[in-house]
N, C-alpha and C positions, 0 to 999 in steps of 0.2 A: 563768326556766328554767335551772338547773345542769345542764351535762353531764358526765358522767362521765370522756369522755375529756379534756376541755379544765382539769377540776380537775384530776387527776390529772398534767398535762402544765406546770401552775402549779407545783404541789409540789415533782414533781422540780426545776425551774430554780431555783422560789424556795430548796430545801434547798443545792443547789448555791453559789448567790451568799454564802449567808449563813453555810457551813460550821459554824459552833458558837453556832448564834444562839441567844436564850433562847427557851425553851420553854414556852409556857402550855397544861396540860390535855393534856401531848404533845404537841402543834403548835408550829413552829417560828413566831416570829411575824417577819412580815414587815419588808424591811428592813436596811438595812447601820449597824450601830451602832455608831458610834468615840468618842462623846462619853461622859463622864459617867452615869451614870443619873440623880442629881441634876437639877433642872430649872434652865435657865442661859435668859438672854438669846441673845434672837438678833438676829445682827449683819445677816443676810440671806440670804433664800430667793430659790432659783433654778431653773430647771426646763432640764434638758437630753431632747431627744429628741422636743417634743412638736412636729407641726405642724397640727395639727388645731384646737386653742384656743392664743390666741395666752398670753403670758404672764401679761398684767394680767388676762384673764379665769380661768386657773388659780388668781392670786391670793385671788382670794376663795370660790375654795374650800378653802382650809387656813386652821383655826385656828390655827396657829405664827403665820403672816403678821400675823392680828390680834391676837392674844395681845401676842405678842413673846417670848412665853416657851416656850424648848423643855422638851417631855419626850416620855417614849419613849411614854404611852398620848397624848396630842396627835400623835406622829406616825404612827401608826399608825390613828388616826382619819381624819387629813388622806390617806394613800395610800391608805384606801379609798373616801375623798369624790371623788377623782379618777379610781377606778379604777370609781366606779360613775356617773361620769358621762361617762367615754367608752364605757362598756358602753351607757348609753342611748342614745347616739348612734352606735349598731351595730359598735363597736370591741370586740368582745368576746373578744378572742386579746388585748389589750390588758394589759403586763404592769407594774407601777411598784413599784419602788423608790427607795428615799435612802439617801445617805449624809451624812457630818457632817465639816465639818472646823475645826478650831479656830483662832481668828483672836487676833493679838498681845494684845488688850486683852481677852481671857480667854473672849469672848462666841463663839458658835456662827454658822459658814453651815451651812443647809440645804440641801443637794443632790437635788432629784425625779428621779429615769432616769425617762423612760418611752418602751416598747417599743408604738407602738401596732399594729403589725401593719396587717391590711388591713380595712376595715369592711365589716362582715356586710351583704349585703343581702336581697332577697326573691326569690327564684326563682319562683315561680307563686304564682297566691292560687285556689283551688280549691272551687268550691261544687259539693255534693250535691241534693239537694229542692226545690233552684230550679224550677219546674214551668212555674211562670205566668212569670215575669221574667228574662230574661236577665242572664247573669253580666257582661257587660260593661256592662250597667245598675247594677247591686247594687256593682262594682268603684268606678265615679263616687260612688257616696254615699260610698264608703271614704276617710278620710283614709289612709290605708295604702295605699300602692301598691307594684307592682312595678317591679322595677329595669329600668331604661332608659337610651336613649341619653342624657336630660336628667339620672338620678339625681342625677349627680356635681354639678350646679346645684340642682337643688331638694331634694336631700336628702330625697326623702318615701319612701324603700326602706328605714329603719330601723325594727324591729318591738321594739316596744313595748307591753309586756300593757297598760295605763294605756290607751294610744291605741286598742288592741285592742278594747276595753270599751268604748270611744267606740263606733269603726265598729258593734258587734254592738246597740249602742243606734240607732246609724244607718241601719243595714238592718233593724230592726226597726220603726222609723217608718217607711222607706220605702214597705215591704208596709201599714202601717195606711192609707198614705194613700194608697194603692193598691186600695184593698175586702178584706185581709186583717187585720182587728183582732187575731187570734188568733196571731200568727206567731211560732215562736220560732227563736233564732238563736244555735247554740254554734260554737266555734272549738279547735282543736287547731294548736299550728303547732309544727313538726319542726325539727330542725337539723340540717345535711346541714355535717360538717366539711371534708367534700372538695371539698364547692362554696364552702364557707364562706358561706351562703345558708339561709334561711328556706323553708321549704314551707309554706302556710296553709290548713286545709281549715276550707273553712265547713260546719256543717251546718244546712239550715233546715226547719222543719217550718210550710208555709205556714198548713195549715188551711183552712174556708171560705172562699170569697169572697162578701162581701157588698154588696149595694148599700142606698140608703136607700128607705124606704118612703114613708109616710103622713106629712107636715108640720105639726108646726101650733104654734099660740104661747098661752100661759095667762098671764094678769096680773091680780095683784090690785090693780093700781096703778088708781085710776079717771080717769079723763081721757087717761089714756095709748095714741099712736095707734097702732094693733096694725099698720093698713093700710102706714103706713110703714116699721114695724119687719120686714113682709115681704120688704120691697126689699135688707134687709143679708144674707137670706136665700141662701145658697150650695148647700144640701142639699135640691139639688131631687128630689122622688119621680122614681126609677128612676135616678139617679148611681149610679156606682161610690162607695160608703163611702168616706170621706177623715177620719183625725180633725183633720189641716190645716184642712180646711173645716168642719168644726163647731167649733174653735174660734176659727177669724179668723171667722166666723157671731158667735157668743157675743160677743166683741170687739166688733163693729161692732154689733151690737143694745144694747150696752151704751153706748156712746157716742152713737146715734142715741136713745136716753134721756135722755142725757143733754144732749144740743142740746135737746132739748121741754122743759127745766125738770126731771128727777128724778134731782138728782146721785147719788143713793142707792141707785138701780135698782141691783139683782144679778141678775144671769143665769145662769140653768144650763138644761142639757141634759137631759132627761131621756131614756134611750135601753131602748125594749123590744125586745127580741130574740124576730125571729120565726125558729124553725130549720126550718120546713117550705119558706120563702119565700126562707129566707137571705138577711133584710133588718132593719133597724133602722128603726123607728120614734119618729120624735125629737119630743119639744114641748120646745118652749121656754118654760121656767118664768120669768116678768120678775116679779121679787115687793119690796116697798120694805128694804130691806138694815138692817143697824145702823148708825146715825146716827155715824159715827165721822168724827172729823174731822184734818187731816195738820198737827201740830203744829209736826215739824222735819222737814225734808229734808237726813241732811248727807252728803256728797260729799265721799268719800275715794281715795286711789290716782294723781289726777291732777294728776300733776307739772308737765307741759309745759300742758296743756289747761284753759284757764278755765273756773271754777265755772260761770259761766253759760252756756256755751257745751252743758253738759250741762242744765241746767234748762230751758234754754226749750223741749227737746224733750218736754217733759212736756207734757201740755196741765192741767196745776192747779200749785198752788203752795199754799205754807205757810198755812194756815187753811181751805184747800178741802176740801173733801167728800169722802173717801175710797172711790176707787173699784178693785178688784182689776184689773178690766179695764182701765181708763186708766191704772193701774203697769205693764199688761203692755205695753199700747200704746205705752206711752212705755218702755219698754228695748228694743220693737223698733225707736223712731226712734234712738235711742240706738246701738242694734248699726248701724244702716244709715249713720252717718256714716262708717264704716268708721278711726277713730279708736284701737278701744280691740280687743286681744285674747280682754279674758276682761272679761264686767258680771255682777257681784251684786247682786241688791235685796232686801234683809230690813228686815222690821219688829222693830221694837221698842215695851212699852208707852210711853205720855205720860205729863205728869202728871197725869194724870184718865183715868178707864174711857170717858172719849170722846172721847181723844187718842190718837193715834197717832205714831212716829217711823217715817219711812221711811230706812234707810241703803242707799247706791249706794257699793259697792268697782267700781273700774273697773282694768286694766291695759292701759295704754298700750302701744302698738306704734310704729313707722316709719313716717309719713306726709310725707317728703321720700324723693322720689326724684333721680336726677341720675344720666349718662354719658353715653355717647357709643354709638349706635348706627350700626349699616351694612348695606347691603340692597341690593336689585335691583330694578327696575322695568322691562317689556319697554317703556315709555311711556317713563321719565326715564331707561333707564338705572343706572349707581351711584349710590346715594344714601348720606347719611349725616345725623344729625342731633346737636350737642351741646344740652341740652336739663337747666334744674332746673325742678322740680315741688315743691310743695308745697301738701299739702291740708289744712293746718291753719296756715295763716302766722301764726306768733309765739301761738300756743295760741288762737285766735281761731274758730276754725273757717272762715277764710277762706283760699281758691283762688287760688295763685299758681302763673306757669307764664311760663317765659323760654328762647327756642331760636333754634338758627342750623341751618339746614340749609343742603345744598349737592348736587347735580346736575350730571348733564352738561349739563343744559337751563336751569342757574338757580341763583339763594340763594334764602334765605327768613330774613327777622328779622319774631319773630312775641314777644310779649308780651301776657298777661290776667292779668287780677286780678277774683276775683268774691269780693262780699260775701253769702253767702243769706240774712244775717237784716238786711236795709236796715231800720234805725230801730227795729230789733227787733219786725220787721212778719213774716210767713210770704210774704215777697217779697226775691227774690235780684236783686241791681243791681251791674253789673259794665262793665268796659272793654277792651275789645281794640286793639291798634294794633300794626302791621305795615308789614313795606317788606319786595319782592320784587322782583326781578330775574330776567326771563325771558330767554335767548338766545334769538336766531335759531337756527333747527334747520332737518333736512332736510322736516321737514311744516311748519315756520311759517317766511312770507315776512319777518316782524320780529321782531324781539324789542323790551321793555318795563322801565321800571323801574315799578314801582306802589308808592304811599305812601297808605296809608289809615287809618282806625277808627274803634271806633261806642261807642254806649253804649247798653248793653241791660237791662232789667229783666223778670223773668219772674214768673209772676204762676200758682198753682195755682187752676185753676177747681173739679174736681173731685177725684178720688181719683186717676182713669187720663188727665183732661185736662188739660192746664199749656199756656199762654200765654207767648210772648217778644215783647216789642214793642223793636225796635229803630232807631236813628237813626243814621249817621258819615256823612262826608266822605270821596272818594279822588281822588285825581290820580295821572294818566297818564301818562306820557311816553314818545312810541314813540323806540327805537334800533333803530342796526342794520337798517337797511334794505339789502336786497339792492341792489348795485353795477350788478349782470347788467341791463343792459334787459328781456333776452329772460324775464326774473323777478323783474323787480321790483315791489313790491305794490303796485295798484292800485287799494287799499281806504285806504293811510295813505302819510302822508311822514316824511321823518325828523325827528325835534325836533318834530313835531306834538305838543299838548297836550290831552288829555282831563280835565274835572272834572265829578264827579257827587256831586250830596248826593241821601241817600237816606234812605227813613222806610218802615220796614214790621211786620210782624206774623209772627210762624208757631204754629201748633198742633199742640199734637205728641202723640197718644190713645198710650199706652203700657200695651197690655192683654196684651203676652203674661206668662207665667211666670217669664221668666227672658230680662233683657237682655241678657247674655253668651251664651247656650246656649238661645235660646229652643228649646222643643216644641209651645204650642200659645196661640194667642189672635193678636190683632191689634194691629200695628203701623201708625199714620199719621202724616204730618204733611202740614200742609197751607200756605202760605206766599206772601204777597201785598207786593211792594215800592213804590213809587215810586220813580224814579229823574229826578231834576231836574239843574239848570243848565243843563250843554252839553247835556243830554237832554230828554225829554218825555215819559217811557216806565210802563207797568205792566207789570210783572213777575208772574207769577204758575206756582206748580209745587204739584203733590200727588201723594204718593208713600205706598206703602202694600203690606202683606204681611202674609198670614196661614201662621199657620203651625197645622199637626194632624199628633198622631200617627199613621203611615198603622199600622203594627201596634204595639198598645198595648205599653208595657216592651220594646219592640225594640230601639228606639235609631233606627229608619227611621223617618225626619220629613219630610212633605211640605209645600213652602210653595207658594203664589201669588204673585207680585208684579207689580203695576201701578203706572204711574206718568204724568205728563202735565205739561207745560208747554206756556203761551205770552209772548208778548210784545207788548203792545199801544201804538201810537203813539197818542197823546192827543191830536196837532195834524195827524194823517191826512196826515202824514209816510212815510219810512221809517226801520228801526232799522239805526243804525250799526252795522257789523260786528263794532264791538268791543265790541258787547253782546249779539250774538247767544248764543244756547245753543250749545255743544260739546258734545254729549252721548259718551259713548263707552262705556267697556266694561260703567260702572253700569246701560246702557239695553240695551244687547246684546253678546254676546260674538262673536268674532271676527273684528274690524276692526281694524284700527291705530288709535291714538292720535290722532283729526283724521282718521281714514280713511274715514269715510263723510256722507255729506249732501252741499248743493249747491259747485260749485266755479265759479271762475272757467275761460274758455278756455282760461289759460295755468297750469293746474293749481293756483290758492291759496285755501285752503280758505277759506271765508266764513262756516261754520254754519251756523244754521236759528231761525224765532222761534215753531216749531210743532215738538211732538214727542210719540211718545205710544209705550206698548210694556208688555207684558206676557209673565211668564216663568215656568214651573214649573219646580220641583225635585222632588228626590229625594234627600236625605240620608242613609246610613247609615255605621253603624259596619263596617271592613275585620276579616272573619274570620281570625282567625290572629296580628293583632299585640295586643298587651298595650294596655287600655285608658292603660297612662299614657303610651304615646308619643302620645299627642293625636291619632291620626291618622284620616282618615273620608274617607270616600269620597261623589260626588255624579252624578248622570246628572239633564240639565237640557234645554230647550228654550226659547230667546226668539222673539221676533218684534215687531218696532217697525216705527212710521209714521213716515218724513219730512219734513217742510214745504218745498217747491220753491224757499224763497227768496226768492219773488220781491217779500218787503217789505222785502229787507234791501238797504241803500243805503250812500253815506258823507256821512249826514245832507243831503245837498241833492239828490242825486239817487240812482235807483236803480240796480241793479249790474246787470248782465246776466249769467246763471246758464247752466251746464252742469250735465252729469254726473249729474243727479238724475231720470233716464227711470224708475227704479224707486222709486217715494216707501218700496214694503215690503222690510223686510230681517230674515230668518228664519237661524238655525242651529242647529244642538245641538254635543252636546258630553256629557262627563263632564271631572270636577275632581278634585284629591287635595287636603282643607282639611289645614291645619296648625294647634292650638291650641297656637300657642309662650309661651314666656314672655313673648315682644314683640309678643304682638297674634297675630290669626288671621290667619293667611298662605293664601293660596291659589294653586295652578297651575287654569288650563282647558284643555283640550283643546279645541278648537274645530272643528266643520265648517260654514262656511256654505251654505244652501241656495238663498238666494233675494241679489240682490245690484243695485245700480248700476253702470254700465259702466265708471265712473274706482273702485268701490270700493278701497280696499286694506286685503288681508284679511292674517288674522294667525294662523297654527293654535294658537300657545300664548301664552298671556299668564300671567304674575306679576303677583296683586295681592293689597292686603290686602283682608280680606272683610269685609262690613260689614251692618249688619243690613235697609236698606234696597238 
């Protein structure tokens, strides 16, 4: 978009700077020229004024640089290659010039001015016809956001027709997969000089909303089991229409053909519209395809990322049976390693009418992270953590992670390394090992060094079930035992030694929509240990939440959560204290950190080896602020069971318990989430209702939020 006032306000400056510049077609052309016309060697380009892109990234956008050879139509290319790439990145008062000056040995420096001004952001983003769907819904599908506290970090307030075009393709899915097939969606966006800011109005014309009708499946394949092919089935009669769901339906029908023996199966949809019903009646057409077969696979674009590292998420390889759907299937494992910014897959012919070439362009992004983070916790206090990441170590597609944290209650040195393709199997095999450092505090009678790790292998049972079987070793060693008589721990001594080897399983059902931002389906996990040596013990916890839209496109997300542990002596013992459960704020809010469950007389907290507790929410988004400050609002109630204690001992005998007269502890509360850049933060406001006589409660807590 050219504004009128801002060309105009170019002109004059640029006519000014350049006093008697040359003129092409009457325009003065940009530029302060003291060289030659002639085209010369250039001795060296330099850029004054810029702070926005650093030098070396300016570099390669002028051809002088790469050339080496000046002239006046090369630089007149190069200050608009610059000045149209700070305009993309919202710098659009953005003004650039050069000058030239001549160096001993006859040869030219190039001098860039650039004036970047202030960068344009977005002032509101505006929809019309929205009926059915909330605008702070329609805003989330937008890569285009409005400006906020975070802008000046994420950069996502830059308006961009290009990106423009995305979003309007984006909120036009959104509505299809919503029961609005029909939706269309234009945009006008304004430029306001005085704000130096963008106004964007969306306009959407919903149309019908449909849901699906009648089901059914036709195949001319014979032997082929229609019964199971139902089960991939997504578009159940009376749904809200999704074309999401019809075609990860088509998808997984095709592939579920393709397990039975019929590489060749093609599937399509067949959809009749009924407008009295305003519904869609779908069969699915499974008919035997053209016998084509995948000649070459070649795999371009990735620099850093090994060839095979992208093939094995295919599930065929070079002579297999070419299937549409398992190309698609396999660019969405492909997009999900979260590796690459932009995947292309095009065909091309073989050398025969029953070969085929499949070509993968990929572009590589950032997948090391590293710094230094710092925070609060109303539990630990300041925290901080320095911390590298890497999700592709050395182009491999393997998971590296190395961190120090520190607390007013402790360190932590923690280190993993996971391989997900062990032996080049659909089985990830990894290892963890750590050492941590607990102080004594005013709620724990000791403090601890702990030295452990394991090694874990996870194992996909079905699409939504996955498996981790794991095994380590850790050792204990208490410090820091209180001096005081009158409070010294009665559970441990100082220099005492704990070792436990341990072997266990967890399951983890991952059925909602969205792991980050879940709205609706169910999350579990379920998790069973042994713990030996100095022990004798079964561990066992299951923890689980569902989440449903409570009003559809609102953004108000209702969940359930429940959860349950015990601990079981195997030699009809008791469980030492320092393997008891601590449950805390994950089980119920408004307690202290260690603030509720059984105590000793002399107030030191022992835990519990029995727990149990369930909690609703209330999620919505806050009227009034702008979808991209992350910010939402929650109104919640808990209520959890206690266990009295009274198995928990210090291995040879048992303890004798207080404080635990109320086994039920109930509160509500509302919360303010935060989706930062560093993870989902959260405050609670807490009121307890229901409590134990030693409880100690806690109205607000900081925590990060988590999905269980």
């Amino acid at each position: 978009m050219i504004h009128p006032t801002k060309l105009m306000r170019g002109a004059v400056s640029a006519i000014a700077i350049l006093g008697a510049a040359p003129m092409v077609a009457g325009v003065p052309v940009l530029g302060v020229v003291t060289a030659q016309a002639q085209e010369q060697l250039v001795a060296s380009v330099l850029f004054e004024g810029n702070r926005r892109f650093p030098d070396s990234q300016l570099l390669t956008m002028v051809d002088i640089s790469t050339s080496g050879i000046y002239s006046q139509q090369r630089l007149n290319a190069d200050i608009e290659s610059i000045r149209l790439a700070y305009d993309r990145d919202g710098f659009n008062s953005v003004s650039v010039t050069a000058r030239t000056e001549q160096t001993t040995d006859g040869r030219v420096r190039v001098i860039f001015e650039i004036n970047e001004g202030e960068r344009a952001g977005i002032a509101a983003i505006n929809f019309t016809g929205n009926n059915s769907i909330g605008a702070g819904n329609l805003k989330g599908a937008m890569l285009t956001k409005e400006s906020g506290i975070l802008s000046w970090l994420l950069r996502d307030d830059t308006y961009d027709e290009q990106k423009m075009s995305v979003d309007r393709e984006r909120i036009r899915a959104y509505y299809a997969n919503r029961g609005f097939p029909d939706a269309q969606v234009n945009s006008v966006a304004e430029y306001d000089a005085a704000r130096n800011a963008y106004f964007i109005n969306v306009t959407v014309n919903e149309g019908q909303k449909y849901e699906f009708g009648n089901v059914g499946i036709e195949t001319s394949i014979g032997g082929l089991n229609t019964d199971v092919l139902r089960g991939t089935v997504r578009t159940g009669q009376g749904s809200t229409y999704s074309a999401l769901d019809l075609q990860k339906s088509i998808e997984d029908m095709a592939y579920e053909a393709t397990v039975q023996g019929y590489s060749f199966a093609d599937v399509r949809a067949r959809l009749d519209r009924d407008a009295a019903t305003n519904s869609f009646n779908v069969t699915y057409l499974v008919d035997e395809g053209a016998r084509i077969y995948v000649e070459r696979i070649n795999i371009t674009g990735n620099i850093k990322t090994r060839d095979f590292v992208i093939r094995r998420e295919l599930d065929f390889a070079e002579g297999d049976p070419f299937n549409r759907s398992m190309v698609i299937r396999g660019r969405n494992n492909i997009d999900a390693l979260g590796y690459f910014s932009r995947i292309d897959i095009s065909t091309a012919p073989g050398s025969s009418p029953d070969k085929i070439v499949l070509n993968i362009n990929v572009q590589e992004q950032s997948t090391g992270e590293y710094g230094a983070t710092a925070g609060y916790s109303t539990t630990d206090g300041i925290l901080g953590e320095l911390s590298l990441t890497e999700r592709n170590f050395l182009g491999r597609g393997q998971y590296l992670r190395a961190a120090i944290g520190a607390s007013q209650s402790g360190r932590t040195f923690d280190f993993s390394f996971t391989e997900p393709r062990f032996m080049g199997l659909k089985v990830s095999a990894g290892v963890d090992a750590y050492h941590r450092i607990y102080d004594e505090t005013s709620v724990s009678y000791y403090g601890s060094q702990v030295t452990g790790g394991q090694l874990r292998v996870g194992v996909p049972l079905t699409s939504a079930l996955n498996a981790q079987f794991f095994g380590g070793y850790e050792r204990k060693v208490i410090a820091d035992v209180k001096d005081n008589p009158a409070s010294k721990s009665a559970v441990v001594n100082d220099g005492q030694e704990f070792n436990k080897a341990f072997v266990g399983y967890t399951l983890v059902w991952n059925g909602v929509d969205d792991v980050k931002n879940p709205t609706e389906g169910l999350y579990a996990t379920f998790s069973q240990q042994y713990i030996g040596w100095d022990h004798n013990l079964l561990r066992t916890e299951a923890r689980a939440r569902y989440f449903v839209p409570l009003i559809p496109d609102s953004g108000v997300i209702a969940s359930v959560r429940g959860q349950a542990g015990v601990i079981n002596s195997l030699n009809n013992g008791n469980v030492h204290a320092v393997e008891a459960f601590t449950p805390g704020s994950q089980l119920i809010r408004g307690f202290e950190g260690r603030g509720f469950g059984p105590r000793m007389v002399n107030g030191e907290y022992l835990g519990t080896t029995m727990f149990a507790g369930i909690s609703g929410e209330i999620e919505f988004p806050i009227p009034g602020l702008p979808e991209s400050y992350g910010l939402s609002g929650a109104v919640w109630a808990d209520a959890a069971w206690i266990g009295d204690g009274s198995s928990i001992g210090t291995g040879t005998s048992t303890i004798a318990t207080t404080s635990n007269d109320q086994p039920w502890r109930t509160s509500v509360g509302a919360s303010l989430i935060w989706d930062s850049p560093f993870g989902p933060l959260r405050g609670d406001f807490a009121h307890v209702l229901n409590k134990s006589t030693d409880d100690r409660t806690q109205m607000f807590q900081f925590t990060i939020s988590t999905l269980l």
